[in-house]
C-alpha positions in Angstrom: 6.5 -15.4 58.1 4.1 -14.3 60.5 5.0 -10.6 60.6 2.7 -7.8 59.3 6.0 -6.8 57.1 5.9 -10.0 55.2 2.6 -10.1 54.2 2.9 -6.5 53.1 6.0 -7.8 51.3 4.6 -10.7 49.4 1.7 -7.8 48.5 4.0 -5.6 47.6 5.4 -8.0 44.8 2.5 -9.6 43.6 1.4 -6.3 43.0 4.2 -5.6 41.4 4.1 -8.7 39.2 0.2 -7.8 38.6 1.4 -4.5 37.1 4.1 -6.0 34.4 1.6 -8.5 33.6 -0.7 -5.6 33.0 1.3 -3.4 31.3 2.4 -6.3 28.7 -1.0 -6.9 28.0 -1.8 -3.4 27.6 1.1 -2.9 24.9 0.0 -6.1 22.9 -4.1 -5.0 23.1 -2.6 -1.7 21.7 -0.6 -3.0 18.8 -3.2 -5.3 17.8 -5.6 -2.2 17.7 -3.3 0.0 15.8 -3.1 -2.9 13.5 -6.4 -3.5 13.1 -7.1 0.2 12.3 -4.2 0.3 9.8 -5.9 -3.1 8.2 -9.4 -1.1 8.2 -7.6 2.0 6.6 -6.1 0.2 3.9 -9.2 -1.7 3.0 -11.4 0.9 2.8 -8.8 3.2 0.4 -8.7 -0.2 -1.9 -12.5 0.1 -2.2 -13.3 -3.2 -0.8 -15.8 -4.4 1.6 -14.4 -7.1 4.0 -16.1 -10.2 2.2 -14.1 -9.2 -1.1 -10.7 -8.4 1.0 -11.3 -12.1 3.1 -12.2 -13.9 -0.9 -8.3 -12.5 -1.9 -7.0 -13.6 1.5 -8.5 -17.0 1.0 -10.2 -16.7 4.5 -13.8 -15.3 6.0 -14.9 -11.9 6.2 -15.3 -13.0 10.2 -11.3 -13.2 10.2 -11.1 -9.8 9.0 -13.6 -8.2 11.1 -11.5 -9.5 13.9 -8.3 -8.5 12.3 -9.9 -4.7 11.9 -11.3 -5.0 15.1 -7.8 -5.3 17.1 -9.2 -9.0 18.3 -6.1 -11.1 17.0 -2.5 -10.7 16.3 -1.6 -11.6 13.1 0.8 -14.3 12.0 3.4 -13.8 9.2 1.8 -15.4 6.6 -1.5 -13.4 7.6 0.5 -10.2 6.8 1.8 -11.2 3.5 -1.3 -12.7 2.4 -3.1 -8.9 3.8 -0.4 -6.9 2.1 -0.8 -9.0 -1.7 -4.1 -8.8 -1.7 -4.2 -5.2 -1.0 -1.4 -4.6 -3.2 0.8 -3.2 -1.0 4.1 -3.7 0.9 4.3 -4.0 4.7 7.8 -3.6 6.8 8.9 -4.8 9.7 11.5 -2.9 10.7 13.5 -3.5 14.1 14.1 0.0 15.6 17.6 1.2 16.5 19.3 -1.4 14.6 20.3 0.4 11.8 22.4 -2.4 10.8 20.0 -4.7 9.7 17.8 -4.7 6.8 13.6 -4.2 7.1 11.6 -7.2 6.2 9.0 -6.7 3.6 5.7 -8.5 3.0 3.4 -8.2 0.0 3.5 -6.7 -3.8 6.4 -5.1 -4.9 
């Protein structure tokens, strides 16, 4: 392992490694942004201010700057407390899989 071809070979796939790890943490950055913009959106058009939407949730105001703010990803139970106190229903649907049925969180 002393050749200049394996070295540029073990660069070669750590920069290739470097660049999935990238791009995965890029794609879950992004959806926790979108997120936190839909969460900001759908506050705001309840008229509440994030220390009333956090006293529904049963949490802080601190939890949902951060959740507006893209800073966290939320859990389950964070999307179905989010979606009944805002009165609305979320969906989780799973693309291309027509087959199978969306999952809805929140009010009816």
């Amino acid at each position: 392992m002393n050749s200049r071809r394996d070295i540029e070979e073990i660069y070669t796939a750590r920069d290739d490694a470097d660049a999935d790890e990238f791009r995965d943490a890029y794609e879950e950055t992004r959806r926790s942004y979108e997120f936190g913009i839909l969460t900001h959106t759908l506050r705001k058009a309840a008229g509440l201010t994030q220390k009333e939407l956090a006293t529904r949730m049963g949490t802080t105001a601190s939890v949902i700057a951060r959740l507006e703010a893209g800073g966290t990803s939320p859990t389950f139970a964070t999307l179905e407390r989010l979606a009944d106190a805002l009165g609305v229903q979320l969906r989780l649907e799973v693309a291309d899989a027509t087959d199978l049925p969306a999952v809805t969180f929140g009010a009816a």
